[in-house]
C-alpha positions in Angstrom: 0.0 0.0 0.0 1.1 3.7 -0.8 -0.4 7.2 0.4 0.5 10.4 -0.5 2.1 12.0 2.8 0.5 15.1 3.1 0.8 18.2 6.0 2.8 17.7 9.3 3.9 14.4 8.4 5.7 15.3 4.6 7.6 18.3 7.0 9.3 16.0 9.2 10.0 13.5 6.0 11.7 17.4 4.2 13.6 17.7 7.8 14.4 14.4 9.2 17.0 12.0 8.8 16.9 10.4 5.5 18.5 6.8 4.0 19.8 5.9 1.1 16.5 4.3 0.2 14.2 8.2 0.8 12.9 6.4 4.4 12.7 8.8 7.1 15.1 7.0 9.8 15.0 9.7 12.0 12.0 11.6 12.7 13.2 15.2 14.0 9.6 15.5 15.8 9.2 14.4 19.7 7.2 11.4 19.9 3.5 11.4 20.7 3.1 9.7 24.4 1.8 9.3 27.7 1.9 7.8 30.5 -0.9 6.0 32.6 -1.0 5.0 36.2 -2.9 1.8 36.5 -4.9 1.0 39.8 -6.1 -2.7 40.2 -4.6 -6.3 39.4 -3.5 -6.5 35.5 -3.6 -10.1 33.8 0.3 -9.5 31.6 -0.8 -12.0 29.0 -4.1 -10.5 28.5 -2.7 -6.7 28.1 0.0 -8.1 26.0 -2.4 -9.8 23.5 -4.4 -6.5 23.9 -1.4 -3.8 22.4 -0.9 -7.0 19.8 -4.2 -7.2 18.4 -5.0 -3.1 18.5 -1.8 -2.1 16.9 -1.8 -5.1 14.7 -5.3 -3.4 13.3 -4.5 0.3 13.2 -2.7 0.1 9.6 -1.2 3.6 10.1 1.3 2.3 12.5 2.3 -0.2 9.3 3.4 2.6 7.2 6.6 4.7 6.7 7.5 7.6 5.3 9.7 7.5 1.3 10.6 10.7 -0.5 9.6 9.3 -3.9 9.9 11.0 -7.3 6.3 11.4 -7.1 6.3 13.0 -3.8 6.1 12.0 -0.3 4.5 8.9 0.7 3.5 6.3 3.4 4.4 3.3 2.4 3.5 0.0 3.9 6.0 -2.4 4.7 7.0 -5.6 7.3 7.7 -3.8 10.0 8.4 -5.3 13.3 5.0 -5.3 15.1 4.6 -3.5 18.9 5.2 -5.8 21.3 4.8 -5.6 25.1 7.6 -4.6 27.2 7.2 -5.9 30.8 9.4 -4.2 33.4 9.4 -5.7 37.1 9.7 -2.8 39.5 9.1 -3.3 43.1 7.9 0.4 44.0 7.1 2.2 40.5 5.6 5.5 43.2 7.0 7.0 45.9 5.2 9.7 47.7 3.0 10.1 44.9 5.6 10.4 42.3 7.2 8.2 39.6 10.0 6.5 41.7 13.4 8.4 40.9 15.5 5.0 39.8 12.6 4.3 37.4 12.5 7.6 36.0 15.6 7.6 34.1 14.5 4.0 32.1 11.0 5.7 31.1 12.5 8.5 30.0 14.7 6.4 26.9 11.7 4.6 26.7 9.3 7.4 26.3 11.7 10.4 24.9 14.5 8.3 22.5 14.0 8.4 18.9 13.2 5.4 16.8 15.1 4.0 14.1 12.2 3.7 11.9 14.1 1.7 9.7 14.5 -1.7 12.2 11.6 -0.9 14.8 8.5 -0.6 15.5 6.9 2.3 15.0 6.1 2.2 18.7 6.6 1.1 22.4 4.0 0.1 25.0 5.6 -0.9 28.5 4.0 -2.4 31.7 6.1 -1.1 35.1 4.4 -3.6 37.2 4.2 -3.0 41.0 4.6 -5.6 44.0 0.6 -4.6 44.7 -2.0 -3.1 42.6 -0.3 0.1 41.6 1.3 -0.1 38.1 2.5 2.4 35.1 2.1 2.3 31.3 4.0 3.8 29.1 3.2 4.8 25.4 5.6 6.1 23.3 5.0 6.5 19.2 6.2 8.0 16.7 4.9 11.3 15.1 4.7 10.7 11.7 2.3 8.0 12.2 0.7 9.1 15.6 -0.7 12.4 17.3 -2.1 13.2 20.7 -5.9 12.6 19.7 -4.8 9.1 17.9 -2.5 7.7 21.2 -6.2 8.7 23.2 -7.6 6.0 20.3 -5.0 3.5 20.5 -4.7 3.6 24.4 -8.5 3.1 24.7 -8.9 0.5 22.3 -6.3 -1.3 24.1 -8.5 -0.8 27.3 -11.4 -2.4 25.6 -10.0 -5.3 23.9 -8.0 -6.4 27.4 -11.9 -6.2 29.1 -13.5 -7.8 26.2 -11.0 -9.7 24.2 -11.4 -8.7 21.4 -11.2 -5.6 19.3 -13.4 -4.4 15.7 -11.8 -0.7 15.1 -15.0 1.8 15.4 -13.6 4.5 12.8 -12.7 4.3 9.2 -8.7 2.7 8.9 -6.1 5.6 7.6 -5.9 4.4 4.3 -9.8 4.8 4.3 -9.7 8.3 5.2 -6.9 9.5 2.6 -9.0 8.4 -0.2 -12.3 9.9 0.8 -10.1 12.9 1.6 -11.2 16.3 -0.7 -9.0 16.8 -3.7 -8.9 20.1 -3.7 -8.8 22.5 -0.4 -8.8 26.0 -0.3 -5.5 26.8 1.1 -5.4 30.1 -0.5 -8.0 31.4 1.4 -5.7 30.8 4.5 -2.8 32.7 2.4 -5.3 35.8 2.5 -5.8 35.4 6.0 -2.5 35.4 6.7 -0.8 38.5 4.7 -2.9 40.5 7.0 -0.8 39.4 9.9 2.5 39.9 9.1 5.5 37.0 11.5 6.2 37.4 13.8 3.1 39.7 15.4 3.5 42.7 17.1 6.3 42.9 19.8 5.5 41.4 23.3 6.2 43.7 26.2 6.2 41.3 29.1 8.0 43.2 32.5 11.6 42.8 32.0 11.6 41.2 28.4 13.2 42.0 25.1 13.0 40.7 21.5 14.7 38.0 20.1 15.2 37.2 16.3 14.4 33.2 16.8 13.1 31.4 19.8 14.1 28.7 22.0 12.0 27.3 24.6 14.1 27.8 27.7 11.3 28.0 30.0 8.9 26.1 32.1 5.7 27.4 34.5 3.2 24.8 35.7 0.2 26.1 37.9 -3.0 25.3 39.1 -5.5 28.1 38.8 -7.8 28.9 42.0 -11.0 27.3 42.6 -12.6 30.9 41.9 -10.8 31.0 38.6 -13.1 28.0 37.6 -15.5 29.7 39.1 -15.1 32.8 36.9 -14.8 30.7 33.9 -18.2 29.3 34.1 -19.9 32.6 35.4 -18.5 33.6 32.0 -19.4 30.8 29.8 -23.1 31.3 30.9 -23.0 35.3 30.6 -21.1 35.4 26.9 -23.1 31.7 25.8 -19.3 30.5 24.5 -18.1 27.3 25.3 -15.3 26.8 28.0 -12.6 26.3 25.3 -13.7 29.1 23.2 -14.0 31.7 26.3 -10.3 30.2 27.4 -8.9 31.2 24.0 -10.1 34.7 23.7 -9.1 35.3 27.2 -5.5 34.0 26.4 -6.0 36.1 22.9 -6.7 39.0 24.8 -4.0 38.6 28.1 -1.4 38.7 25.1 -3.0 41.7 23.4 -2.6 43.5 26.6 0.9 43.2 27.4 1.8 43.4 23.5 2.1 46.3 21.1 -1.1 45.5 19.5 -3.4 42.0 19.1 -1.8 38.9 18.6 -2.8 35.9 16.0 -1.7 32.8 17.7 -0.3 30.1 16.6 -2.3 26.5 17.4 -3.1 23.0 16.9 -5.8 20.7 15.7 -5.9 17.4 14.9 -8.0 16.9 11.2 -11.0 16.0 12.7 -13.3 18.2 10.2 -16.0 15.8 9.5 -17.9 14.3 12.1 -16.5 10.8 10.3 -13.1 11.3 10.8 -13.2 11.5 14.5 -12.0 7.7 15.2 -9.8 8.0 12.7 -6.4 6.8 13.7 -3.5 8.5 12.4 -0.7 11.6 12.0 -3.5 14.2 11.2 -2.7 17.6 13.6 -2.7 20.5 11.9 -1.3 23.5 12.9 -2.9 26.8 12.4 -3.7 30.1 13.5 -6.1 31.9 15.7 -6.8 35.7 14.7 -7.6 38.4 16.9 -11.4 39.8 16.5 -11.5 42.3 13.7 -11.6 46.0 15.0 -10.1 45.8 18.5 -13.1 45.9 20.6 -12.7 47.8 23.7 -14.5 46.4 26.1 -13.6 42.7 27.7 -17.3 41.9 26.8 -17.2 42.6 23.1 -13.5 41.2 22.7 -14.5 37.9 23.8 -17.9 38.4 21.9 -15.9 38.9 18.4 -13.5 36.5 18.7 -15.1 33.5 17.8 -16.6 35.1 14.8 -13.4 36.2 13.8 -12.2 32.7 13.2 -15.5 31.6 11.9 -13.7 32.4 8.5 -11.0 30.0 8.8 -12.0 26.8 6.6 -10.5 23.2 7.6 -7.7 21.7 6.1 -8.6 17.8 6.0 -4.7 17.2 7.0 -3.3 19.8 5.0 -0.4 22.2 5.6 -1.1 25.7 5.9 2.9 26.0 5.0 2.1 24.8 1.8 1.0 28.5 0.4 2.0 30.7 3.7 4.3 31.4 5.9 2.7 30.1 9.2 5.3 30.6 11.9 7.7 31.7 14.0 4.8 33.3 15.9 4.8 35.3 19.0 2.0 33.4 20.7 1.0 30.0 20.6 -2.2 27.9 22.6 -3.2 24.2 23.0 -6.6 23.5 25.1 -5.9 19.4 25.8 -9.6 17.8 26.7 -10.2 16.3 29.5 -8.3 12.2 29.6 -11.4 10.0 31.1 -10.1 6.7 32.9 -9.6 3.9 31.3 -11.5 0.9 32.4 -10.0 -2.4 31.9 -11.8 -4.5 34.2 -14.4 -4.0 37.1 -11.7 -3.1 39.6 -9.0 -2.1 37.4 -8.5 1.7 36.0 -5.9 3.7 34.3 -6.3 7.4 34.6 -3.3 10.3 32.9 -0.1 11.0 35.1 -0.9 14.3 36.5 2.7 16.9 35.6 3.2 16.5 39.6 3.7 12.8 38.6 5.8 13.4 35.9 8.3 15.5 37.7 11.2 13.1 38.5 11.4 12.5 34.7 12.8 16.1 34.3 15.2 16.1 37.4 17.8 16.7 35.7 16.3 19.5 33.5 15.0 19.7 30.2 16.6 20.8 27.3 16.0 23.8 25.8 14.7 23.7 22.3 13.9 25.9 19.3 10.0 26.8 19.3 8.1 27.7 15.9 6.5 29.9 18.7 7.9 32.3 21.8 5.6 31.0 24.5 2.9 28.0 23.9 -0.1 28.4 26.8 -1.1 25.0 27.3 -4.6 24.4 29.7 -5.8 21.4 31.1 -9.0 20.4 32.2 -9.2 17.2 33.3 -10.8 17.8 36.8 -14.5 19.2 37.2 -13.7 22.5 38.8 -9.7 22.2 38.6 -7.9 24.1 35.8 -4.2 23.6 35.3 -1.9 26.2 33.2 1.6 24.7 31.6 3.5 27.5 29.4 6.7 27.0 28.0 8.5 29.8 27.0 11.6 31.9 26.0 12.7 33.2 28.6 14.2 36.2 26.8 10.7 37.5 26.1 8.6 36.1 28.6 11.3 35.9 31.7 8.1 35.1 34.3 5.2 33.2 33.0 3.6 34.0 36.0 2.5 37.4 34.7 0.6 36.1 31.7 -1.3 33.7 33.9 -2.5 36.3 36.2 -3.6 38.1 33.5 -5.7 35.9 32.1 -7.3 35.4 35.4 -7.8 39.0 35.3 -9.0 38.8 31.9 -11.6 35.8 33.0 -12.4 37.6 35.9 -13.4 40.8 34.0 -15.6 38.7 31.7 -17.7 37.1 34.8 -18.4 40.4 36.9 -17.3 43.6 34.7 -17.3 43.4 30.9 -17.9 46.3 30.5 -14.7 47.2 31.2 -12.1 48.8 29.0 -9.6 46.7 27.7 -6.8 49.5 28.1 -7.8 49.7 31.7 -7.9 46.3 32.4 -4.1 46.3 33.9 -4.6 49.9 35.4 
């Protein structure tokens, strides 16, 4: 089988590390992963035959990437298949965090590179505990995985380990390339674009500067307070937006207001455009942009009231690159809203919910690595707890040297909308 590689994926074969055959050996990309605490007794054949059967069906994870003289394309091949790694640890938690000696061995297992060439295009590891407290670790690679599609594979594994056995509910990759439009209208997004020349206007965070290119050297996790979540859904109900929607103009607007004028950020989604193509699993985020409301309202109330509509205008891209007609980054601003993970259930006493960051942090003990960003600072939210809403932005430090101040802002912003929004966007920091 052979697809025409298409968007995010056809990037990383252009950048990557190439053999003498045009296979991508190397995928520059960070793997898609996650990891899963596990609460209950696990039956190690069972889950084995489970990530066997699962991954066996998803034909995506079959394919590889070939610069051909035709193009790029994902080409199907005998791979080896993903198998189950079993690692015996007697104490994979300690005080409510991954245990320090095991961090180290989940980091190469979730953060090392595959040589697409000889591997699979995967791993799946089972840390299993001396009780009924156990860890598992996903780890694939991005050119044939994304976020949404590891949330797919991870809970089709949970059902075929309950139910043994496993019928994919969405249309298979392959499926959705050829029902895919043949022709999208990517130069409407060129349009949209040329009116928002790169970067965006200058950020003016306290005690930044500018910098030509970025580098993420920065990292600021935080839990907003319970009357933040309050204020959010005061708001949702006064302005009739959704929660995501009210979080991104809010963010739009906290940038606007410590910048020299309103920012288009830069985003991600993940292909979904027809209701279809929601199970489909497969390498189909796509990044785009998020415009400012046309006019620069000047009240918090008709801010977040026009932004939506502003990006009304912005047609989908079935997979597509924005980069193939227009410049689409480096960008000043950047925003992900992750949804909410819901546990997975693999057997009547047996659950496996998301590591929460706190979890995670013995995996960065040493530091992370700065890296360049197609983006200054990315605002990530998550919102997997009713009532609890959790900031991560990473960010150059050279611009943004506290990330602090934008999340306070933002509150203020949220705030504003619940009990004043009437108020006047230049005397919102006053």
């Amino acid at each position: 089988m052979e697809l025409p590689a298409f968007g995010m994926p056809s990037r990383m074969l252009a950048t990557g590390v190439v053999d003498e055959d045009g296979y991508l050996r190397e995928n520059p990309s960070e793997p898609a992963w996650n990891l899963l605490v596990v609460r209950g007794p696990v039956d190690v054949s069972r889950l084995a035959t489970a990530v066997s059967v699962v991954t066996a069906a998803s034909d995506v994870l079959h394919l590889r990437l070939r610069a051909t003289e035709s193009g790029p394309k994902l080409v199907s091949g005998s791979w080896p298949p993903v198998v189950l790694e079993v690692l015996e640890v007697a104490e994979p938690v300690v005080d409510g965090q991954l245990a320090p000696d095991l961090a180290a061995k989940l980091s190469a297992l979730l953060f090392d590179k595959l040589d697409l060439r000889t591997s699979a295009a995967g791993r799946v590891c089972l840390v299993r505990g001396d009780g009924d407290e156990h860890l598992l670790a996903l780890s694939f690679d991005h050119s044939v995985l994304d976020g949404w599609s590891m949330t797919l594979v991870s809970r089709a594994i949970a059902h075929c380990y309950r139910y043994g056995s496993y019928t994919p509910r969405g249309p298979s990759f392959a499926e959705y390339v050829r029902s895919l439009p043949t022709e999208v209208d990517l130069a409407v997004w060129q349009d949209l674009l040329a009116r928002y020349p790169l970067p965006g206007p200058a950020l003016r965070f306290p005690g930044g500067g500018a910098a030509e290119s970025f580098e993420i050297n920065g990292w600021y996790d935080a839990t907003f307070s319970a009357s933040f979540a309050e204020d959010l859904t005061v708001a949702v109900k006064r302005t009739d937006l959704s929660r995501a929607e009210l979080l991104t103009a809010a963010t739009g607007l906290a940038f606007r207001l410590w910048s020299d004028g309103p920012q288009p950020m830069l985003s991600v989604r993940h292909g979904h455009s027809r209701p279809e193509d929601v199970l489909v699993v497969g390498p189909l985020v796509e990044s785009y942009v998020i415009f400012p409301p046309a006019g620069s309202p000047p009240t918090v109330g008709s801010w977040l009231a026009g932004h939506a509509p502003a990006n009304a205008v912005a047609p989908p891209l079935h997979g597509r690159s924005i980069r193939e007609v227009a410049p689409l980054a480096p960008r000043n601003a950047a925003l992900n809203i992750v949804p909410p993970a819901r546990p997975l259930v693999l057997g009547p006493s047996t659950k496996a919910v998301t590591a929460p960051r706190a979890f995670l942090a013995p995996l960065w003990a040493d530091g992370r690595p700065s890296v360049p960003s197609s983006a200054a600072v990315w605002v990530n939210y998550f919102l997997d707890s009713p009532g609890r809403i959790e900031i991560s932005v990473t960010h150059d430090r050279a611009l943004l040297p506290d990330a602090s101040v934008l999340s306070n802002t933002v509150a203020a912003v949220v705030a504003a909308a619940a009990h004043a929004p009437n108020t006047r966007v230049d005397e919102l920091l006053v």
